[in-house]
C-alpha positions in Angstrom: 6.2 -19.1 -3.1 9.1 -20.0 -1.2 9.8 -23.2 0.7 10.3 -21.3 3.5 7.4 -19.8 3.8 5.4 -23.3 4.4 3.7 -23.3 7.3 4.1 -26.9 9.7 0.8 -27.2 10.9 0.3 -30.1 8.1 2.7 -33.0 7.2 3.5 -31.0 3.5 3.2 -27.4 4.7 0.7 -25.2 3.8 0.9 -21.6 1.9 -0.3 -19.9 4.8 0.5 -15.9 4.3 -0.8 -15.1 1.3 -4.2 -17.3 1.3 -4.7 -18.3 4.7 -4.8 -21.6 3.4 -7.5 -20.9 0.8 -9.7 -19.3 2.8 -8.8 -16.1 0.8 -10.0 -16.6 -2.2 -10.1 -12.8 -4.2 -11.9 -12.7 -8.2 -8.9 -12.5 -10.3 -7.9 -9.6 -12.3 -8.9 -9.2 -16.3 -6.3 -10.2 -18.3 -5.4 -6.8 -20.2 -4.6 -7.5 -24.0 -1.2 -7.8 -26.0 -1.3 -3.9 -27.1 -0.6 -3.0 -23.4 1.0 -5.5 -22.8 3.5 -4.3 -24.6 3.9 -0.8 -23.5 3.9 -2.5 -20.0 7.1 -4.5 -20.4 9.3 -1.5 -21.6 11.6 0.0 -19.1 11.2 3.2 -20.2 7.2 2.8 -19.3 8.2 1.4 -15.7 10.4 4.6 -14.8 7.7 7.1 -15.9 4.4 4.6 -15.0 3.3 7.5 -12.4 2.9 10.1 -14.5 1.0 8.5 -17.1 -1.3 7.1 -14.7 -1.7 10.5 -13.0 -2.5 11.9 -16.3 -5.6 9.6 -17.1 -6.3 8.9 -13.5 -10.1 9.9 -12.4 -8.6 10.9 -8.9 -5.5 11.4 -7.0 -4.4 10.7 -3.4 -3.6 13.4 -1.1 -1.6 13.9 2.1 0.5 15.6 4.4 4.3 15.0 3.0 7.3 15.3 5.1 10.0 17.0 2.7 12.8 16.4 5.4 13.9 12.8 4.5 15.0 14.1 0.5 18.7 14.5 1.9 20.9 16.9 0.9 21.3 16.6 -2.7 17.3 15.4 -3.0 18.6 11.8 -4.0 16.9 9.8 -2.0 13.3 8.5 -2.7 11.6 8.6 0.7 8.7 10.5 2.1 7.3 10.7 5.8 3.4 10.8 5.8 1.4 12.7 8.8 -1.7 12.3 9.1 -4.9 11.1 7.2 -4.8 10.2 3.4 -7.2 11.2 1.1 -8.4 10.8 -2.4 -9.1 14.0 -4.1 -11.8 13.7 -7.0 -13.3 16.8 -9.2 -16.4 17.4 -11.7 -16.6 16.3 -15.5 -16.7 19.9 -16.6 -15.9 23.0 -14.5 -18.4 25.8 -14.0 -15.5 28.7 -15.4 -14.7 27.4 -18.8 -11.5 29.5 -18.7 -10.5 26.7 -15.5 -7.3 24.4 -16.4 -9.1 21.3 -16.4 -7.8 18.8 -14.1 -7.5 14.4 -14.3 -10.0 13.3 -16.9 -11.8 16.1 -17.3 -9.1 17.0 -20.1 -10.4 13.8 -22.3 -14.4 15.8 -22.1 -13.6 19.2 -22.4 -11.3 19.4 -25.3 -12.1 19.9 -29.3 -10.5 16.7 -30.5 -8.2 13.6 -29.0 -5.0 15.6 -30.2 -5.7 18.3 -28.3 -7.1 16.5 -24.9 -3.1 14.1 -25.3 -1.1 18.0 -25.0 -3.3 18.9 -22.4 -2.7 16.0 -20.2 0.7 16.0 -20.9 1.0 19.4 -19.9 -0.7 18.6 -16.9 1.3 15.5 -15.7 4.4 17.5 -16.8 5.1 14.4 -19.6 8.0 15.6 -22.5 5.7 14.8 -25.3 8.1 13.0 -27.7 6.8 10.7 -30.3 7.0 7.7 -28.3 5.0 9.1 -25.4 2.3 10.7 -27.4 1.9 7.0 -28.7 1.8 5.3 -25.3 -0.8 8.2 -24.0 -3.2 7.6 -27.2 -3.2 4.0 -27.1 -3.7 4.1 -23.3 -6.7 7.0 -23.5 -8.0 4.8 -26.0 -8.1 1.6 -24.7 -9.6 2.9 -21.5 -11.7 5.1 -23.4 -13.5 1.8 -25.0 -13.7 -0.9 -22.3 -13.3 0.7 -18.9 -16.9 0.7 -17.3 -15.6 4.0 -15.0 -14.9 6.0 -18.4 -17.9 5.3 -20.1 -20.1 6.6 -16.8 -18.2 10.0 -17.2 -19.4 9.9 -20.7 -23.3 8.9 -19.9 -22.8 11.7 -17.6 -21.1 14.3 -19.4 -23.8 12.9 -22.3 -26.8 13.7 -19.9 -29.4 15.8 -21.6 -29.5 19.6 -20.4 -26.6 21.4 -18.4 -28.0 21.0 -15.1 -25.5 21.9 -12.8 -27.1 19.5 -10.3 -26.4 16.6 -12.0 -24.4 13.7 -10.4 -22.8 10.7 -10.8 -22.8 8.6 -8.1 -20.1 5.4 -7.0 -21.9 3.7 -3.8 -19.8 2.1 -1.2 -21.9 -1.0 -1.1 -23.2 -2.8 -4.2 -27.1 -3.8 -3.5 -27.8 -7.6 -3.5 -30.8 -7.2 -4.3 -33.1 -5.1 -6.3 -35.0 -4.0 -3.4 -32.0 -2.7 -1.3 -31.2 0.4 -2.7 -34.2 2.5 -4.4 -31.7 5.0 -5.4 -30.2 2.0 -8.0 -33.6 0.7 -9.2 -35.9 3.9 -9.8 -37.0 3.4 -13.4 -34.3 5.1 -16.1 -37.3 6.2 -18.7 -38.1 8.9 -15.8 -36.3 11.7 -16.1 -36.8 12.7 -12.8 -35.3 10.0 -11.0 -31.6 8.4 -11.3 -30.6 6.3 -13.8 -28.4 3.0 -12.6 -25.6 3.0 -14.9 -23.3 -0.1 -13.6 -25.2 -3.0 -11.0 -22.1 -4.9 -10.5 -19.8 -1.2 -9.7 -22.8 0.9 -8.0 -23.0 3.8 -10.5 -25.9 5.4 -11.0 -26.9 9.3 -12.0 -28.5 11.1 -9.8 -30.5 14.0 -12.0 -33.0 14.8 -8.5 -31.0 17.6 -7.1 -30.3 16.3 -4.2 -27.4 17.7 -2.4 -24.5 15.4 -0.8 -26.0 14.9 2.4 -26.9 11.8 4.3 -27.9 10.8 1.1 -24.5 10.1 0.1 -23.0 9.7 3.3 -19.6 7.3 2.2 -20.3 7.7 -1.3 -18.4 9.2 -4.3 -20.1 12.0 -5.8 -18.9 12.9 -9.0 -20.6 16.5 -10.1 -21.5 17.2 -14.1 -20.3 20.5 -13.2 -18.1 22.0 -10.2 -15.0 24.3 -9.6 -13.8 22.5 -6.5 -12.2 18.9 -5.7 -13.8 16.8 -3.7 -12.8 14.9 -1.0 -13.4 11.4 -0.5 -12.5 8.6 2.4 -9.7 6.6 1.6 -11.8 3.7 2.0 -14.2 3.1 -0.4 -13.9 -0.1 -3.0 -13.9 2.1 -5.8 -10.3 4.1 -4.7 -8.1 1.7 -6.9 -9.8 2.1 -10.4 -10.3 5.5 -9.9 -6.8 6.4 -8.8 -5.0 3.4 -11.1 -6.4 3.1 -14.1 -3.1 1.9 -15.7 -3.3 -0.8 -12.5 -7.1 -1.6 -13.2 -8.1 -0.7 -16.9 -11.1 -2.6 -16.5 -12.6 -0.8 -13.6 -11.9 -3.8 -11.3 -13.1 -3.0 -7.6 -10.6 -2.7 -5.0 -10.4 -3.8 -1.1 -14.1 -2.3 0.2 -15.1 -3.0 4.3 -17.5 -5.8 4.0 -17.5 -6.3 0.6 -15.1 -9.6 0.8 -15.5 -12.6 2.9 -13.5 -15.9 4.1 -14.9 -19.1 2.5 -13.7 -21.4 5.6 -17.2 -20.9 7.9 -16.4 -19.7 11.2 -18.5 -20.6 14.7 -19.5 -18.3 17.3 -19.7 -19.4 20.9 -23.7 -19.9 20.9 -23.1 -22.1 17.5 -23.8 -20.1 15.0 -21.7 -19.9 12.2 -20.3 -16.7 10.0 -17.4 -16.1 7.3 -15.3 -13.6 8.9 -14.7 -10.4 6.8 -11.7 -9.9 4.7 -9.5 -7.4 5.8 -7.4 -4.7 4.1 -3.9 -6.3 5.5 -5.3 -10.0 4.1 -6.4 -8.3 0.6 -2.8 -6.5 -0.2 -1.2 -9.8 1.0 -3.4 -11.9 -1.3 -2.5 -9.0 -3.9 1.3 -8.6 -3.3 2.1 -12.7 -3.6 3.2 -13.7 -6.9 1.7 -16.6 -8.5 4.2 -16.9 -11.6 2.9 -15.8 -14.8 2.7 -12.2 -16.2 -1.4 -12.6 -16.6 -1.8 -13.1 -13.0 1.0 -10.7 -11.9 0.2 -7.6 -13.6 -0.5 -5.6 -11.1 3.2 -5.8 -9.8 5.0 -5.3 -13.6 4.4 -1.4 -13.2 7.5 0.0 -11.4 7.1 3.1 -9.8 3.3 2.7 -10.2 2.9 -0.5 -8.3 5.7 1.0 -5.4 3.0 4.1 -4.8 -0.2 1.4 -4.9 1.4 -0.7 -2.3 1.8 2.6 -0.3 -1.3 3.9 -0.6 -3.0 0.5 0.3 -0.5 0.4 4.0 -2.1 4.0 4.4 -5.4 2.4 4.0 -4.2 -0.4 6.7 -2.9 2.0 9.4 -5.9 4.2 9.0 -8.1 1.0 10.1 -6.1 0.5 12.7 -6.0 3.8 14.0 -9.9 4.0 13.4 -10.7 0.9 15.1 -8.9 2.5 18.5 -10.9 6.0 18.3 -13.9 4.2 17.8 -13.0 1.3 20.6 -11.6 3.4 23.3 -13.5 1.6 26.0 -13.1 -1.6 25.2 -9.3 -1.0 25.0 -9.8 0.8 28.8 -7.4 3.8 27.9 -9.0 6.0 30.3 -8.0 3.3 33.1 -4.2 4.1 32.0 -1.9 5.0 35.1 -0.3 7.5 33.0 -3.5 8.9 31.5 -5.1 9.3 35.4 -2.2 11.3 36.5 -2.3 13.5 33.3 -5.9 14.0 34.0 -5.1 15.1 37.8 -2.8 17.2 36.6 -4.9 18.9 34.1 -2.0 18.0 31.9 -4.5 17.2 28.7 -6.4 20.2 28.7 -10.2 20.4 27.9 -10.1 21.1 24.7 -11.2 18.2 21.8 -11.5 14.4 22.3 -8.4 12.4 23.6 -7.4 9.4 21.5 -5.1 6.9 23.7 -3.1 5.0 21.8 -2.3 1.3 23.3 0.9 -0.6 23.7 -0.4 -2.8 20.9 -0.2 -0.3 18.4 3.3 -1.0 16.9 5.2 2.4 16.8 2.9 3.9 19.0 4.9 6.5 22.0 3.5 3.5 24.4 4.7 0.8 22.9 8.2 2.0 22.2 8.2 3.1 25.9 7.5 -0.7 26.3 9.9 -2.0 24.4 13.3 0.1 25.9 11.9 -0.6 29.3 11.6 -4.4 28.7 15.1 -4.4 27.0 17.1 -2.1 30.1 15.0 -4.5 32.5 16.8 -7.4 30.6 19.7 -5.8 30.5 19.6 -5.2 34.7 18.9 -8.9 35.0 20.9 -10.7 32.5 23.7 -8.5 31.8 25.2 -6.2 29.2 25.2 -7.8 25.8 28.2 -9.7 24.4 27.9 -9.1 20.5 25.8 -6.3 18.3 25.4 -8.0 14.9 23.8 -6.2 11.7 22.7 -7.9 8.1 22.1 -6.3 5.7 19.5 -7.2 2.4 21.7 -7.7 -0.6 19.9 -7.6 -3.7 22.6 -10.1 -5.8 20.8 -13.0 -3.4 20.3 -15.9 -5.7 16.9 -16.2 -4.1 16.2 -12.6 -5.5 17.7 -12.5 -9.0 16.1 -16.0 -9.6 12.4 -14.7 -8.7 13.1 -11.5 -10.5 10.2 -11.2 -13.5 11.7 -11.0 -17.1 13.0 -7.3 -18.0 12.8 -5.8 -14.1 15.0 -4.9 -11.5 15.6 -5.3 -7.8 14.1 -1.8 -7.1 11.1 -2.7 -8.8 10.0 -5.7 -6.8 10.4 -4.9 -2.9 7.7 -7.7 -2.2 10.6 -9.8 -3.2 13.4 -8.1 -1.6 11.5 -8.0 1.6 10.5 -12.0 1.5 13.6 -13.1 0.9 15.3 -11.1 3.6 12.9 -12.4 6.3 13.7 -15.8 5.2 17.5 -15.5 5.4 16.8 -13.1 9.1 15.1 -16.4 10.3 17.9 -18.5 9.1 20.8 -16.3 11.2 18.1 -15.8 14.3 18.0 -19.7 14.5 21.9 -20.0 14.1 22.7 -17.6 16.9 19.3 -18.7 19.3 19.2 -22.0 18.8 22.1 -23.7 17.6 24.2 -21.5 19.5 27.1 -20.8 17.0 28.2 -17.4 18.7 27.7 -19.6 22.1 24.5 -20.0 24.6 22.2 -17.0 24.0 20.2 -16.1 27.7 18.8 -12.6 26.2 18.4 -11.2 22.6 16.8 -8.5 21.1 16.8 -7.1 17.5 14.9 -4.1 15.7 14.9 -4.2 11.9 15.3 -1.2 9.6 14.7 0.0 6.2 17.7 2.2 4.5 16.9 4.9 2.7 17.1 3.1 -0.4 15.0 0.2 0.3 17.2 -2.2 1.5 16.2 -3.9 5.2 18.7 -4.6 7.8 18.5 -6.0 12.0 20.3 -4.6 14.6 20.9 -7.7 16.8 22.1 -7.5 20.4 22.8 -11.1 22.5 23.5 -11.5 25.2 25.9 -14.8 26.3 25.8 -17.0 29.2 29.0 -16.7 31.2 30.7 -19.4 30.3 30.7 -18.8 26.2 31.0 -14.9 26.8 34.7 -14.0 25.0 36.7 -12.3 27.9 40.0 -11.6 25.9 41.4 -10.1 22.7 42.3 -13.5 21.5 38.8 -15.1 22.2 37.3 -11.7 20.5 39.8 -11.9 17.2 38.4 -15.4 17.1 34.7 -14.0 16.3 35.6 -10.7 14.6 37.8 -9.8 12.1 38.5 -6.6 10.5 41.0 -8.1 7.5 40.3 -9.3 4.1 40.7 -13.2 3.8 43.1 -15.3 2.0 40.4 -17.3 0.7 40.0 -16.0 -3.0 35.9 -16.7 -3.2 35.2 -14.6 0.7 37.7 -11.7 -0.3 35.9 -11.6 -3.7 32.5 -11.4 -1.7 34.4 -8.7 0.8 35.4 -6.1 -1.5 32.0 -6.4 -3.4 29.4 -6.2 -0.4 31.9 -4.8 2.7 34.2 -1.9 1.0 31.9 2.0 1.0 33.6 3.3 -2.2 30.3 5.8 -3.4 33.7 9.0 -3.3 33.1 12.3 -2.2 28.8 12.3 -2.0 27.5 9.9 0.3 23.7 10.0 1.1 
């Protein structure tokens, strides 16, 4: 943690993001042992993480990709998502054994461990050199013996008779008791029943055949035998260990709706009291902060890996989000929308489906940028055009970034860092120029702050100055801005480092 990131309510501060001053209190992850360990902290393991965890992954995320953003030369590492996510899941065995098998399925359906290693190789498109072939073994291996996920698809796979109705079931909720789910507690001695594999996980097999109905309704079924993939909400507790494996080899559960809960006790306006759920945003906060030693910072020592977890859990954010408006639609009063009325007069909507208003509140939304040019032109009108546009860009040489940096990784590998540190130096130049008025006495501001392409964040900062500090002539403008490189050996150093483009003849 950063000093800056204190909060002032208390005389000390108080870490106040990533805990909410220990209210958020998350079980920590399994310490993974010294033989991954090692695989983990090689560089070589960071660039290619993704395709070894897609190659003994359980399940994979899907969605709508936005090729548009590759650039011209496909250099640049950025997607554009539309739409929903989703996590794709298929059986233990397909019903065509000529089918390519897909995710794990390789590790059930193949002669010997040799020849399961080429085939997910071949399928995560891995150049299976001597070094990789010994990181994928060790990997399968270790997962094979001690994750709890793993050794359900074996009990399954293991389940007497070929019935193509058998399933294997991940709940959403864990029962609390024995009574709460009958489906968990049916005897396992009767064949006829299901058989609970994991209490603490929620796996059982189901050998009734019962189709996925209500039944199931949020579950993850998991078929002995099928020819399709499944797909599943992006939701459910059991998405990280079953997409991550590398991330959570012990079959940890990730963020589930109501499965984690504040421990400060809240009080409702009659007097009752409650603990207030945890929320996705709060559990990849809690994740993301680093607490200083490799055991308890694992999850972020993965590269590429940990870049498309962080990803996937924002998807998961913005999908509550936008779920919470469909679902709240009047309590949020969209239909009482001046805009939305006159559409509706105007038949402008159609009749077709189920409208979805989006609110002002929704950051990014088409009303809440409306709201946000109209409130800046409005200050424009009344205070004036602005006097200075400023820009700052993230620069990844900060001390405050190199110093944080874990042993062995890069700038690119830890954006959590890069993005901290940035808002800390952004609040540092915001109170400069608002409050202690270096550039003169600000009347109106307003800033916007960007992501490049590569990573790095940046404002765009326009201020408005009173009259009497606003510059007026050349010399009062050469006074603030300067287009030459300084005499000063230690600022023209910093100035042909940070401030000269020299990529040549391709720039992205």
């Amino acid at each position: 943690m950063y000093r800056q990131e204190l909060t002032r309510t208390a005389k000390h501060g108080q870490f106040h993001k990533c805990c909410k001053n220990g209210s958020i209190q998350l079980p920590p992850i399994p310490e993974v042992p010294e033989e991954l360990k090692r695989i983990f902290r090689q560089p070589t393991y960071r660039a290619m993480s993704r395709k070894l965890n897609h190659a003994l992954a359980f399940a994979c995320w899907v969605c709508h990709e936005d090729e548009s953003l590759r650039g011209r030369f496909s250099a640049i590492s950025s997607i554009r998502v539309q739409g929903c996510a989703y996590m794709k899941i298929g059986a233990i065995k397909p019903l065509d054994p000529s089918t390519r098998d897909k995710f794990i399925q390789v590790f059930f359906n193949s002669v010997n461990e040799e020849e399961s290693i080429r085939k997910t190789a071949s399928n995560a498109n891995i150049d299976l050199n001597d070094k990789n072939r010994e990181w994928l073994t060790a990997l399968h291996r270790w997962i094979r013996d001690n994750n709890p996920i793993y050794a359900a698809y074996q009990q399954t796979n293991d389940y007497v008779g070929d019935d193509n109705n058998v399933n294997l079931i991940f709940t959403k909720h864990v029962p609390v008791t024995a009574e709460g789910d009958p489906r968990t507690y049916s005897d396992p001695n009767e064949n006829s029943g299901v058989i609970r594999l994991d209490n603490e996980l929620g796996m059982i097999i189901d050998s009734t055949h019962a189709e996925c109905g209500e039944k199931y309704d949020h579950d993850i079924v998991v078929k002995k035998r099928g020819q399709r993939l499944s797909t599943i909400r992006f939701d459910h507790r059991l998405k990280e260990p079953l997409m991550y494996p590398l991330l959570f080899p012990h079959g940890t559960p990730g963020y589930g709706y109501g499965i984690y809960f504040h421990k400060r006790v809240s009080q409702r306006q009659d007097g009752t009291t409650y603990r207030k759920r945890i929320s996705a945003h709060e559990f990849l906060k809690y994740r993301l902060y680093r607490r200083g030693t490799e055991t308890r910072d694992m999850l972020l020592l993965h590269g590429r890996l940990t870049q498309e977890w962080i990803l996937s859990s924002y998807l998961l954010i913005e999908q509550q989000k936008l779920d919470f408006i469909r679902s709240h639609q009047k309590e949020l009063k969209a239909d009482k929308y001046k805009e939305v009325k006159a559409a509706l007069a105007a038949n402008e909507l159609g009749i077709s489906g189920k409208h979805v208003i989006l609110p002002s509140s929704y950051k990014g939304s088409p009303r809440d940028n409306i709201q946000r040019y109209c409130d800046s032109m409005a200050m424009v009108r009344e205070l004036g055009k602005p006097s200075y546009f400023i820009t700052m860009t993230c620069n990844p040489k900060w001390p405050e970034v190199l110093q944080a940096l874990p042993p062995g990784l890069k700038t690119h590998e830890c954006p959590d860092i890069l993005a901290r540190v940035f808002k800390m130096k952004l609040d540092a130049l915001l109170k400069d120029l608002l409050k202690n008025n270096v550039m003169g006495k600000v009347i109106g501001d307003v800033y916007v702050i960007e992501f490049q392409k590569r990573g790095l964040p940046h404002p765009h900062i326009l201020l408005i100055i009173d009259e009497e500090d606003r510059p007026r002539t050349a010399d009062q403008y050469d006074h603030v801005v300067t287009a030459e490189l300084s005499d000063d050996p230690e600022i023209r150093k910093l100035q042909t480092e940070f401030m000269i483009h020299g990529c040549g003849k391709r720039c992205y």
